[in-house]
N, C-alpha and C positions, 0 to 999 in steps of 0.2 A: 504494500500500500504506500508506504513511505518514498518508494522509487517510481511509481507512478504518479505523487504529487510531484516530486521532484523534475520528473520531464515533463510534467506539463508546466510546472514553474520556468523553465530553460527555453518551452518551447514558444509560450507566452513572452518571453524575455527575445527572445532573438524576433519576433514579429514585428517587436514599439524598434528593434534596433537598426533592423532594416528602412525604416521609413524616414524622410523627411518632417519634421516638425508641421511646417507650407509654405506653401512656396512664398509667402509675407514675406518669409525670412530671408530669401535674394531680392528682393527690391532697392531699389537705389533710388531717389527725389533728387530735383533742382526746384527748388523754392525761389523766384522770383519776384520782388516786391520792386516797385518802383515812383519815384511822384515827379514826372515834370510838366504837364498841365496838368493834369489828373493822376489821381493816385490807382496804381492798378497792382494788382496780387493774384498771380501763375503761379500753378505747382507742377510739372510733368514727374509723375512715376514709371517706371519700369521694373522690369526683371532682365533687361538688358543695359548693363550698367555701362558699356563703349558709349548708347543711342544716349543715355542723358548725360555721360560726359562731353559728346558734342552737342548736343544741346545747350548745357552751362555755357560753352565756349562761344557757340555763337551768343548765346546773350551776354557775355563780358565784353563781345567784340563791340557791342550796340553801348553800352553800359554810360548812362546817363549820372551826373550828378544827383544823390539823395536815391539811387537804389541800389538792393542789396539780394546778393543772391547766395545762395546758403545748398549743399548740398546735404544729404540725408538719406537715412533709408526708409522714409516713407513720407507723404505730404500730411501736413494736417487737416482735421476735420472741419466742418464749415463751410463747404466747398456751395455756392450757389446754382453751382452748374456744371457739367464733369463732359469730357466728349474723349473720345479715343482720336488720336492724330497721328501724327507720321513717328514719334519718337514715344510714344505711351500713352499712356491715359492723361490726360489735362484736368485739372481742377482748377474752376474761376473763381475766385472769391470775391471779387468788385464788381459791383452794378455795371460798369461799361463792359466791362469784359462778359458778364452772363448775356449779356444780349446779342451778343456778337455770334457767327452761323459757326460751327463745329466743322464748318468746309474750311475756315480758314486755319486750319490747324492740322491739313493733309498738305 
């Protein structure tokens, strides 16, 4: 009895060992905030962490007095409006930006 709890203890145990936690846990964020006429807040996440490193890149290359871009592994919550684009999932959190078409972000 004792050796049969025992492999089922070992066999249970190598199941949770094999698996990933989720995939949450590779995601990478570029957190975007900026104000120069208007204040505007992008977040693009991934689980391909190359697409939001260029991502960041092209937005440092734009990089305006009074914004700040922050990278992370996940965007925060709040999000008014969310659209998939060419480099991950977008999260808007500013009124100009939620209103804007999810085409501009392919």
């Amino acid at each position: 009895m004792k050796k049969m709890i025992l492999g089922a203890a070992i066999a249970t145990a190598s199941l949770f060992t094999g698996c990933k936690l989720s995939a949450a846990d590779d995601l990478t964020s570029c957190d975007v905030k900026s104000t120069f006429i208007i204040d505007t807040h992008q977040c693009v996440e991934s689980t391909d962490a190359d697409a939001i490193t260029r991502f960041c890149s092209e937005q440092r290359s734009k990089l305006v007095t009074g914004s700040a871009i922050t990278s992370a592994s996940a965007c925060p919550g709040g999000a008014k409006k969310t659209c998939n684009g060419k480099y991950g999932t977008y999260y808007l959190y500013d009124d100009f930006s939620a209103v804007t078409s999810c085409d501009n972000y392919n």
